[in-house]
mmCIF file as Biopython writes it, N, C-alpha, C and O atoms, coordinates in Angstrom:
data_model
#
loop_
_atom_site.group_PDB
_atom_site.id
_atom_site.type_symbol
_atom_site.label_atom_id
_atom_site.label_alt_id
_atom_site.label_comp_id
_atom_site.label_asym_id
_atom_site.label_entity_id
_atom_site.label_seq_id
_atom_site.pdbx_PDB_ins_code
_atom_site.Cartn_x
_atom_site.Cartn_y
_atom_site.Cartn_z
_atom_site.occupancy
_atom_site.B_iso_or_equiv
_atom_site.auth_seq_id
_atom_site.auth_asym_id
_atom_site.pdbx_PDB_model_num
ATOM 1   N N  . UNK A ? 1  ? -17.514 0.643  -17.474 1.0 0.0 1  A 1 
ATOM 2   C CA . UNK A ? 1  ? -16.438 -0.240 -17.091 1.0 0.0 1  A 1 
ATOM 3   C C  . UNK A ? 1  ? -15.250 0.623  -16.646 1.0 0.0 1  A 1 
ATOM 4   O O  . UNK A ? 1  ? -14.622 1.345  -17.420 1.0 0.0 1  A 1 
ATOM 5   N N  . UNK A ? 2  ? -15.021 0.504  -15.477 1.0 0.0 2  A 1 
ATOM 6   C CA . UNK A ? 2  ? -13.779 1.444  -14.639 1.0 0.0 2  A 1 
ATOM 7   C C  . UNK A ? 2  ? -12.662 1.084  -15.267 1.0 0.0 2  A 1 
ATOM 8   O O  . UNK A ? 2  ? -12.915 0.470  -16.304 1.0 0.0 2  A 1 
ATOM 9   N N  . UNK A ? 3  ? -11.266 1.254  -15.002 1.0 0.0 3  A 1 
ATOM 10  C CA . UNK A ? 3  ? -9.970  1.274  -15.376 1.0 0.0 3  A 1 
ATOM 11  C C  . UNK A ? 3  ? -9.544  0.283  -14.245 1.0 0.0 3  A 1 
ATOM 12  O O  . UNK A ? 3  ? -10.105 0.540  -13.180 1.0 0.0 3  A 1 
ATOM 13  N N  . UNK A ? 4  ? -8.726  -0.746 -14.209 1.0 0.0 4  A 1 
ATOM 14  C CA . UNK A ? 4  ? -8.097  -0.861 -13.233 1.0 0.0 4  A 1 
ATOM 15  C C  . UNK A ? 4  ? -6.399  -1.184 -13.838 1.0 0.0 4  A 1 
ATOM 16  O O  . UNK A ? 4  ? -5.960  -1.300 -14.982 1.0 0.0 4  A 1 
ATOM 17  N N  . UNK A ? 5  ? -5.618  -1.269 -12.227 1.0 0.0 5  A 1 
ATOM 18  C CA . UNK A ? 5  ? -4.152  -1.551 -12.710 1.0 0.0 5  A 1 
ATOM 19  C C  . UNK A ? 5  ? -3.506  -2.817 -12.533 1.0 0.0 5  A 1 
ATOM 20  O O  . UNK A ? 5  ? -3.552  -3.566 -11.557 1.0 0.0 5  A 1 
ATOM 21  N N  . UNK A ? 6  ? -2.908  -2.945 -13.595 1.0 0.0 6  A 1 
ATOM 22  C CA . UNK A ? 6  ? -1.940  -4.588 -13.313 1.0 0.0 6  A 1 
ATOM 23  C C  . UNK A ? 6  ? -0.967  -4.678 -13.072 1.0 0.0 6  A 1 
ATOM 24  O O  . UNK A ? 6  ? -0.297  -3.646 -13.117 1.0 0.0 6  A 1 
ATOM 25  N N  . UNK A ? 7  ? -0.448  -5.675 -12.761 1.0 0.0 7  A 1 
ATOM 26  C CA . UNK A ? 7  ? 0.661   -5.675 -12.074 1.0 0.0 7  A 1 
ATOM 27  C C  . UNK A ? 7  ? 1.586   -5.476 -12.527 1.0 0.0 7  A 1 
ATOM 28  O O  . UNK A ? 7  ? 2.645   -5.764 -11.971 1.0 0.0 7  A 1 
ATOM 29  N N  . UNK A ? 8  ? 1.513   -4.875 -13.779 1.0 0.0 8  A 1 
ATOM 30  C CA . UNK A ? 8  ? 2.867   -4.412 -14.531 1.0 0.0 8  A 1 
ATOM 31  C C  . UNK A ? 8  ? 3.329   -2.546 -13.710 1.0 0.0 8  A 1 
ATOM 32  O O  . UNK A ? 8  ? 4.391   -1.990 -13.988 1.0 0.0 8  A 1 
ATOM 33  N N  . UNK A ? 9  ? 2.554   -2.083 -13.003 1.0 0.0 9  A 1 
ATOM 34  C CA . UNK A ? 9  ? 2.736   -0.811 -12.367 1.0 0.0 9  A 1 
ATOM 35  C C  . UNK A ? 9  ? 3.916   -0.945 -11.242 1.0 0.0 9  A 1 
ATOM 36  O O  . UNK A ? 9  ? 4.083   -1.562 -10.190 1.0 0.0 9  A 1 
ATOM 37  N N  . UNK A ? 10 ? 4.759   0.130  -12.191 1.0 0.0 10 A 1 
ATOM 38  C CA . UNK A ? 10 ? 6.294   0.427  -11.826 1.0 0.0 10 A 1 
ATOM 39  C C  . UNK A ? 10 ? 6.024   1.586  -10.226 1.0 0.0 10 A 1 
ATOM 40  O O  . UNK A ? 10 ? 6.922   2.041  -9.518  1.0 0.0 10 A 1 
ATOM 41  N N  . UNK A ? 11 ? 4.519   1.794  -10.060 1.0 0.0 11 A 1 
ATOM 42  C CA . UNK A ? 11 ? 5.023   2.603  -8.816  1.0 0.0 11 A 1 
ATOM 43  C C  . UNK A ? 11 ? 5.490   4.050  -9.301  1.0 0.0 11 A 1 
ATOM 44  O O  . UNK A ? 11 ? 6.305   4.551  -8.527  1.0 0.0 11 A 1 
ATOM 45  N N  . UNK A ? 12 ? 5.162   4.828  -10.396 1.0 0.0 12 A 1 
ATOM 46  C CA . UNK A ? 12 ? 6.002   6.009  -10.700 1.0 0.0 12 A 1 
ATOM 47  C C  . UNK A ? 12 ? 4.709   7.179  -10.268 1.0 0.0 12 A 1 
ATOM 48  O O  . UNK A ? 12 ? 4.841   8.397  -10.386 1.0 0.0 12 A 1 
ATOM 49  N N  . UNK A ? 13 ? 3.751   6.643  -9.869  1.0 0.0 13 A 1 
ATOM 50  C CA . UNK A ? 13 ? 2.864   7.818  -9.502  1.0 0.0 13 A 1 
ATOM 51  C C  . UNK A ? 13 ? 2.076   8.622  -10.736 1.0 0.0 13 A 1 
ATOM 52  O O  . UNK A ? 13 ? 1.113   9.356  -10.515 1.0 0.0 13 A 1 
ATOM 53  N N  . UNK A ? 14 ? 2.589   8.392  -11.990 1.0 0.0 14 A 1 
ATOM 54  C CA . UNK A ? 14 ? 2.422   9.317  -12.982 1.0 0.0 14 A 1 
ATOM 55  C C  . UNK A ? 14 ? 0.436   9.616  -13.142 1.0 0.0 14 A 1 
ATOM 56  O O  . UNK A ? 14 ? -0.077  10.723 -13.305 1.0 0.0 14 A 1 
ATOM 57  N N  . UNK A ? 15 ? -0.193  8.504  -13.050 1.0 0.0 15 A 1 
ATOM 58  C CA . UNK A ? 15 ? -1.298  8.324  -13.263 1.0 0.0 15 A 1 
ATOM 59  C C  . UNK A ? 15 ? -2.359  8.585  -11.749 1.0 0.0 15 A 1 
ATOM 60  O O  . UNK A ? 15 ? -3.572  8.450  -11.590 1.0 0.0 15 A 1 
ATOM 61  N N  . UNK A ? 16 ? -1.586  8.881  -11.092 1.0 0.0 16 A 1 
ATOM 62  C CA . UNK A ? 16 ? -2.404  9.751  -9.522  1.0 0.0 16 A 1 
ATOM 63  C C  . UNK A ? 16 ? -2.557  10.917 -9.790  1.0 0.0 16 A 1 
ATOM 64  O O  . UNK A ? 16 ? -3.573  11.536 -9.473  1.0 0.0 16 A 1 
ATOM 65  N N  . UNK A ? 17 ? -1.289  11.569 -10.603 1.0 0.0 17 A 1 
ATOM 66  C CA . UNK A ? 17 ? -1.528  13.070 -10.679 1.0 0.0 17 A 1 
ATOM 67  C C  . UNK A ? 17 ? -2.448  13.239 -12.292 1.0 0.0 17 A 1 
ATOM 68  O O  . UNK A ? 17 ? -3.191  14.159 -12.634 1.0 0.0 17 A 1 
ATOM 69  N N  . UNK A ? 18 ? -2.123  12.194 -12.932 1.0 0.0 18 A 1 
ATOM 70  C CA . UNK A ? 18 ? -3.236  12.807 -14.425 1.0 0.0 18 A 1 
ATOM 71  C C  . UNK A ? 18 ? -4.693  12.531 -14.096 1.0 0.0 18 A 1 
ATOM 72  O O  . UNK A ? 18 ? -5.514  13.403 -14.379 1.0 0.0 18 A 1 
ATOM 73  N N  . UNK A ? 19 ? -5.157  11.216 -13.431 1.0 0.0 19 A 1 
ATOM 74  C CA . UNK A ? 19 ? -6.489  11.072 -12.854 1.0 0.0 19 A 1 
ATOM 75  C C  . UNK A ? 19 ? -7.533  12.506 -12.687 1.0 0.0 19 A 1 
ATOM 76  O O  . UNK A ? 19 ? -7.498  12.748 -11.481 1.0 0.0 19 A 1 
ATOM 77  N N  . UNK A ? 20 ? -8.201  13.276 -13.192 1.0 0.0 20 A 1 
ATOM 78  C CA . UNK A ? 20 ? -9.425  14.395 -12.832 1.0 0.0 20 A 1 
ATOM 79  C C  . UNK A ? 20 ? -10.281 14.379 -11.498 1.0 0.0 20 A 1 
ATOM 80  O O  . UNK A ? 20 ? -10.690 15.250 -10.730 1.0 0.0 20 A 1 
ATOM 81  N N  . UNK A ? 21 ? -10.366 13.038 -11.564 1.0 0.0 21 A 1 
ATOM 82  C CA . UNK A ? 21 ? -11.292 12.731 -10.331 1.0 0.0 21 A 1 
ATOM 83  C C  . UNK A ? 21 ? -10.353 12.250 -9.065  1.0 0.0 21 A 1 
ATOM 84  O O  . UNK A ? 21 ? -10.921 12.218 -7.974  1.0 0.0 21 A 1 
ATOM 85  N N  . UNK A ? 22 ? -9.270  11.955 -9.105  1.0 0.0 22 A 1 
ATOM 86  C CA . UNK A ? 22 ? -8.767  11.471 -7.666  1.0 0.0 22 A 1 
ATOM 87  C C  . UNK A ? 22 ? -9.217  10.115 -7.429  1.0 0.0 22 A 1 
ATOM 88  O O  . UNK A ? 22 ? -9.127  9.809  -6.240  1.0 0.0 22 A 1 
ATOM 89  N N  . UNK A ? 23 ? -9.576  9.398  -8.022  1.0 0.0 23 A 1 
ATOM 90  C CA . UNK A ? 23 ? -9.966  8.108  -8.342  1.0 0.0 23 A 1 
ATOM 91  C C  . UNK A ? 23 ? -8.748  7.058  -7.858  1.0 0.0 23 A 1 
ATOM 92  O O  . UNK A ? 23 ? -9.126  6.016  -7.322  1.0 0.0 23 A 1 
ATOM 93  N N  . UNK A ? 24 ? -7.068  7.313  -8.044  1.0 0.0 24 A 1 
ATOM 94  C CA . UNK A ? 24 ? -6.091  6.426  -7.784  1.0 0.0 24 A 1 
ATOM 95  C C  . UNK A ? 24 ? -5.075  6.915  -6.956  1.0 0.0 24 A 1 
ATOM 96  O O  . UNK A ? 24 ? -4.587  8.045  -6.993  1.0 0.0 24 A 1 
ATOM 97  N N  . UNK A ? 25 ? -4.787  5.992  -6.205  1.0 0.0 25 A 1 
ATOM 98  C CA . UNK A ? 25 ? -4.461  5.893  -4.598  1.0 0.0 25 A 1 
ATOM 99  C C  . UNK A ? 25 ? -3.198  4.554  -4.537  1.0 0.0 25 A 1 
ATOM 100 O O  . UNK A ? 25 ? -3.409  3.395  -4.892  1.0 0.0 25 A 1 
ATOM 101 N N  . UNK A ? 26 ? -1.854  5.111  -3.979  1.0 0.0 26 A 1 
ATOM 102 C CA . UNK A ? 26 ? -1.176  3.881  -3.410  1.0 0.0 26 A 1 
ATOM 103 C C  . UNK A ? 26 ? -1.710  2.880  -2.685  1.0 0.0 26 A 1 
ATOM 104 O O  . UNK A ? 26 ? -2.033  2.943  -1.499  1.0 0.0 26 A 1 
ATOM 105 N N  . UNK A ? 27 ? -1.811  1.841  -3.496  1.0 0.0 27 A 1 
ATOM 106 C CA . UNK A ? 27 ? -1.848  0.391  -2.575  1.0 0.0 27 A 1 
ATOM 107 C C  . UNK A ? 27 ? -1.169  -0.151 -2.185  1.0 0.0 27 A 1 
ATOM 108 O O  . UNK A ? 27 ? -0.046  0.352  -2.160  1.0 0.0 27 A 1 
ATOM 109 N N  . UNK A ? 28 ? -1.309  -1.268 -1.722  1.0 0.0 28 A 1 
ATOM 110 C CA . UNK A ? 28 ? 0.201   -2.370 -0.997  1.0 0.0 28 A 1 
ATOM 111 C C  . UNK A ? 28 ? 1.097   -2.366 -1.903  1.0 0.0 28 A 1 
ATOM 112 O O  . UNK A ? 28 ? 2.224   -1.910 -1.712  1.0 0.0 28 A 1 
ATOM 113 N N  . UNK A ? 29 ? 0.745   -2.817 -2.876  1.0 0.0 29 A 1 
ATOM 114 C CA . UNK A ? 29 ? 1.640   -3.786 -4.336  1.0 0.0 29 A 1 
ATOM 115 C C  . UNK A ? 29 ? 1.848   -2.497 -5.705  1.0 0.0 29 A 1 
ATOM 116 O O  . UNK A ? 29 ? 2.865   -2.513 -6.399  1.0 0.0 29 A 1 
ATOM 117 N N  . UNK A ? 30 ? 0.866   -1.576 -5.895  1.0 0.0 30 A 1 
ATOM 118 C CA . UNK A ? 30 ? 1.027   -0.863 -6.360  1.0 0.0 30 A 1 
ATOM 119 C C  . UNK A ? 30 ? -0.235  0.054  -6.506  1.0 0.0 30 A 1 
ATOM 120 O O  . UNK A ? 30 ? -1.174  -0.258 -5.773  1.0 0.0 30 A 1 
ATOM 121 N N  . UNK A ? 31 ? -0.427  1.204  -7.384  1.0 0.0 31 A 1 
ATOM 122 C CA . UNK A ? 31 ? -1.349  2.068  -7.631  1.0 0.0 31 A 1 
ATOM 123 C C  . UNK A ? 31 ? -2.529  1.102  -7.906  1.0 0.0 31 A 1 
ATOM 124 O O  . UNK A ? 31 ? -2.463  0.109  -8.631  1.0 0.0 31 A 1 
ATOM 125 N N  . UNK A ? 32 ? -3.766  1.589  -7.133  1.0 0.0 32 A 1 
ATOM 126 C CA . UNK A ? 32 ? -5.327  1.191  -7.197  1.0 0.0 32 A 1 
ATOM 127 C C  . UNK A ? 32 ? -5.743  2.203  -7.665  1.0 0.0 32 A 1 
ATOM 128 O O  . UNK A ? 32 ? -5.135  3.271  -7.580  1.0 0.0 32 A 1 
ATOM 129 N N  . UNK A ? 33 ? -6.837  2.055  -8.234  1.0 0.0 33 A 1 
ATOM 130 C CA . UNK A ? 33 ? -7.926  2.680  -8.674  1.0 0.0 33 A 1 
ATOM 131 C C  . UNK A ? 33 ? -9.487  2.324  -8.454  1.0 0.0 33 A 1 
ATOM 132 O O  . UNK A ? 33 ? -10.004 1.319  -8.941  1.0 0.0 33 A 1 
ATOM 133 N N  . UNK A ? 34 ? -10.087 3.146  -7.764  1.0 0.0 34 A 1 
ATOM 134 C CA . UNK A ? 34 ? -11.342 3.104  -7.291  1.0 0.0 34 A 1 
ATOM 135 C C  . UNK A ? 34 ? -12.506 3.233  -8.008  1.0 0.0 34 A 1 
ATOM 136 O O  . UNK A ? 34 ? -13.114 4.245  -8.359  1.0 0.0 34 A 1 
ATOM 137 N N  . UNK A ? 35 ? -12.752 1.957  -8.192  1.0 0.0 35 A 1 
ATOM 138 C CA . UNK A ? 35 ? -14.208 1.963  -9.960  1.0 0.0 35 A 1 
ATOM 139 C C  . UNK A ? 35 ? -15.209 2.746  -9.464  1.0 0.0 35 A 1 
ATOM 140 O O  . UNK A ? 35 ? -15.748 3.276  -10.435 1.0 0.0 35 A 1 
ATOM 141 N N  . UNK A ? 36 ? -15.905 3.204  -8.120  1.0 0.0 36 A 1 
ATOM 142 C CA . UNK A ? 36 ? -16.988 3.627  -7.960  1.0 0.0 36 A 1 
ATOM 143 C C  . UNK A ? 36 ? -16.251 5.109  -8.150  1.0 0.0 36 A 1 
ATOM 144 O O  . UNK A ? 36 ? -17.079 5.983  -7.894  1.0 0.0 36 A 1 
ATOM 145 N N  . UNK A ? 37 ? -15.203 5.566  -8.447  1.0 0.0 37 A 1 
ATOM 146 C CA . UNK A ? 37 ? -14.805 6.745  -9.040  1.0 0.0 37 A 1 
ATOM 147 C C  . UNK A ? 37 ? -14.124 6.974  -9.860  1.0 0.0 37 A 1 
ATOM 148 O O  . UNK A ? 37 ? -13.607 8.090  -9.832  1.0 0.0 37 A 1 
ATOM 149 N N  . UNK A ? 38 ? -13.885 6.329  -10.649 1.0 0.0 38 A 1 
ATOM 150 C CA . UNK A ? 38 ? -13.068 6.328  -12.350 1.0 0.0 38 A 1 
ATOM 151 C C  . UNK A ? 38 ? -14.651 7.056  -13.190 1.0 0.0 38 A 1 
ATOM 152 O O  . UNK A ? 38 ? -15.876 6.949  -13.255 1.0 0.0 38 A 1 
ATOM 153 N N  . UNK A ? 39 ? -13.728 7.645  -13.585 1.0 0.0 39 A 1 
ATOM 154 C CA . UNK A ? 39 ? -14.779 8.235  -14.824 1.0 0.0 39 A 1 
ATOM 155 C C  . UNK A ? 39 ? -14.887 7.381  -16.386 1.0 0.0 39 A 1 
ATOM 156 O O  . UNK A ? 39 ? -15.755 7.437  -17.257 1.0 0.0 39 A 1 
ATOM 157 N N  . UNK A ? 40 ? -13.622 6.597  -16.300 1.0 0.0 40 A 1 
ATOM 158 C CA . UNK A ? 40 ? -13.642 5.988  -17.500 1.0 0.0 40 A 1 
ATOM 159 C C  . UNK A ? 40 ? -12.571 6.977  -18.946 1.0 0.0 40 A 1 
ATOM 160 O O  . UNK A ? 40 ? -12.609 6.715  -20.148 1.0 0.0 40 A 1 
ATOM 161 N N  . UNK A ? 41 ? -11.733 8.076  -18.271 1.0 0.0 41 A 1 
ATOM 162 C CA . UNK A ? 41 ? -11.725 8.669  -19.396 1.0 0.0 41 A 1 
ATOM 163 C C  . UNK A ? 41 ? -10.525 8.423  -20.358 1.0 0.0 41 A 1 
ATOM 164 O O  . UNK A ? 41 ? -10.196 8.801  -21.483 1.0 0.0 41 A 1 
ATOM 165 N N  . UNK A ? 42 ? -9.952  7.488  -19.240 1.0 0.0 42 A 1 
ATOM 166 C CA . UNK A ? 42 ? -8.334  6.563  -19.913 1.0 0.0 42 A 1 
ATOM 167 C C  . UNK A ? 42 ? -7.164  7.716  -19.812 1.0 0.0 42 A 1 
ATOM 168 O O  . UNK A ? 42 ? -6.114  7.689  -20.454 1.0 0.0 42 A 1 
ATOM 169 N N  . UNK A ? 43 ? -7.518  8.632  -18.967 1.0 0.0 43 A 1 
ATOM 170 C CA . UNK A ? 43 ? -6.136  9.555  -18.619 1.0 0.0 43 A 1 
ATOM 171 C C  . UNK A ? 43 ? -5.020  8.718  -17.891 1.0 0.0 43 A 1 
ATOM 172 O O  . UNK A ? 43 ? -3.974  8.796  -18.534 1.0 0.0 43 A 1 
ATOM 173 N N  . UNK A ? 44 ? -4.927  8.144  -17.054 1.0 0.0 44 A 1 
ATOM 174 C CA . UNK A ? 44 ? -4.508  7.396  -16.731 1.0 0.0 44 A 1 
ATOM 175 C C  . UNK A ? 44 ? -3.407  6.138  -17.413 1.0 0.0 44 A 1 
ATOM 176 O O  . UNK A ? 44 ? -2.345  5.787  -16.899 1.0 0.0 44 A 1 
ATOM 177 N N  . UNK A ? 45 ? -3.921  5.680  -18.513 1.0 0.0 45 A 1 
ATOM 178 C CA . UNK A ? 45 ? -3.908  4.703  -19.276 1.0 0.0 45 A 1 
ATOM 179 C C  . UNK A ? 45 ? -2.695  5.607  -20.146 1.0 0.0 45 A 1 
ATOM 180 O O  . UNK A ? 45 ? -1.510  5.323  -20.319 1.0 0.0 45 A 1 
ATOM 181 N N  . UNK A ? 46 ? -3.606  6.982  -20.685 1.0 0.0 46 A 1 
ATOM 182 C CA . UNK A ? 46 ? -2.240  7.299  -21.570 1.0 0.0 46 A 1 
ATOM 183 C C  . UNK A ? 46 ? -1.261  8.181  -20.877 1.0 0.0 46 A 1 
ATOM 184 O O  . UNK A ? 46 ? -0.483  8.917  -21.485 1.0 0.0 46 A 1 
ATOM 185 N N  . UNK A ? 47 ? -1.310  8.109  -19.956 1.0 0.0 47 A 1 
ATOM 186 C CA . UNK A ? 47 ? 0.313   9.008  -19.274 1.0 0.0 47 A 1 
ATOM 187 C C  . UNK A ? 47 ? 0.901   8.018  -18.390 1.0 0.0 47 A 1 
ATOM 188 O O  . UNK A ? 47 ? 2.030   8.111  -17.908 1.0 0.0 47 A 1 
ATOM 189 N N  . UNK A ? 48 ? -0.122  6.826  -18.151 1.0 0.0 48 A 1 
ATOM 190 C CA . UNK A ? 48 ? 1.442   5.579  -17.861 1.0 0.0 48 A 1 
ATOM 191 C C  . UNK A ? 48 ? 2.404   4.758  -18.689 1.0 0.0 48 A 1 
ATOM 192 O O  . UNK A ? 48 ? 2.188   3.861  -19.504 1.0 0.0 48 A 1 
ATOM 193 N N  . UNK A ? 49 ? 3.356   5.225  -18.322 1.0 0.0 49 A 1 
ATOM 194 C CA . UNK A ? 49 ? 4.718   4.347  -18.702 1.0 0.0 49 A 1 
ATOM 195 C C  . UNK A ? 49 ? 4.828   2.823  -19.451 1.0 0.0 49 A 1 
ATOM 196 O O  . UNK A ? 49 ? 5.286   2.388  -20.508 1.0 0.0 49 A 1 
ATOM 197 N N  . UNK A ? 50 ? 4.228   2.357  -18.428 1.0 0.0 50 A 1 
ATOM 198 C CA . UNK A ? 50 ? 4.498   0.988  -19.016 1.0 0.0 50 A 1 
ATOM 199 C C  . UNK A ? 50 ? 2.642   0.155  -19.556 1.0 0.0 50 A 1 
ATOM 200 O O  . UNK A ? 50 ? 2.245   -0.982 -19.812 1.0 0.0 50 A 1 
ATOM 201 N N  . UNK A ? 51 ? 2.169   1.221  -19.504 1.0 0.0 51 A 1 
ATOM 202 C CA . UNK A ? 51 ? 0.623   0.776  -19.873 1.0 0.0 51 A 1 
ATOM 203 C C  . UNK A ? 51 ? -0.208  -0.143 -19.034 1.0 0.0 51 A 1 
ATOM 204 O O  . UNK A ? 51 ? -1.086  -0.933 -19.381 1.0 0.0 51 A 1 
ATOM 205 N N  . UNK A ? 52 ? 0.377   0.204  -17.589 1.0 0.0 52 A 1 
ATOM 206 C CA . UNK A ? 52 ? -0.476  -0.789 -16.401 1.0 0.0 52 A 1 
ATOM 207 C C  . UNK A ? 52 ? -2.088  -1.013 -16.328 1.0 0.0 52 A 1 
ATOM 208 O O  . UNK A ? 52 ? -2.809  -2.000 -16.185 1.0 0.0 52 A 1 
ATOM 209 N N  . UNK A ? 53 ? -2.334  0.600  -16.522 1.0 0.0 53 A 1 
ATOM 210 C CA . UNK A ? 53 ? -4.072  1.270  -16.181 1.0 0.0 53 A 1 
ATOM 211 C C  . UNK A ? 53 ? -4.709  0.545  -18.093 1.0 0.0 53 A 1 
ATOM 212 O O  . UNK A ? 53 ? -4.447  0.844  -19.258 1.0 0.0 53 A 1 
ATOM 213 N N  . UNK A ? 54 ? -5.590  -0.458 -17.413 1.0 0.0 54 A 1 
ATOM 214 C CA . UNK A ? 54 ? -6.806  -0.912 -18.510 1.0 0.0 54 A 1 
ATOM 215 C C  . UNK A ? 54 ? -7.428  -0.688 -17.948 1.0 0.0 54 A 1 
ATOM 216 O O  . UNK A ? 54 ? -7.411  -0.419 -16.747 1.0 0.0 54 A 1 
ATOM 217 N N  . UNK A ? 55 ? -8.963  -0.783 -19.433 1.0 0.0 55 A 1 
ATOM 218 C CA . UNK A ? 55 ? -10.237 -1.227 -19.135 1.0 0.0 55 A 1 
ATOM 219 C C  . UNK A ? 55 ? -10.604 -2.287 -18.366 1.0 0.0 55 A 1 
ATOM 220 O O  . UNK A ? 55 ? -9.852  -3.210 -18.677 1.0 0.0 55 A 1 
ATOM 221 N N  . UNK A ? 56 ? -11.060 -2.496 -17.863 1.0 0.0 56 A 1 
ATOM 222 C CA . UNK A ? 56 ? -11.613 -3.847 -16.612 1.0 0.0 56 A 1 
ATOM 223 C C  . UNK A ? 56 ? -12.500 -4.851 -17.740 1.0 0.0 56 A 1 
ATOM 224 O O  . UNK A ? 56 ? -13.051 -5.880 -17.350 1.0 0.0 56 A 1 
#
């Protein structure tokens, strides 16, 4: 089960640069994350701010 982000993402980038795999990418509305490349390892999850990046 990939990570994805909700709409609580402030846009601070923090979780593009902790990502390993390069998995998350600016979208329209805010940071995406690409399930066919999430590893699952919740880096993401714990170096964002406001706790946007879940489990799906």
């Amino acid at each position: 089960m990939a990570y994805v982000i909700s709409d609580e993402c402030i846009s601070c980038g923090a979780c593009e640069s902790a990502c390993p795999v390069s998995a998350i990418s600016q979208g329209a509305e805010h940071y995406e994350i690409d399930s066919s490349t999430c590893i699952e390892c919740g880096a993401c999850a714990s170096t964002c701010p406001v706790g946007a990046p879940q489990p799906e």
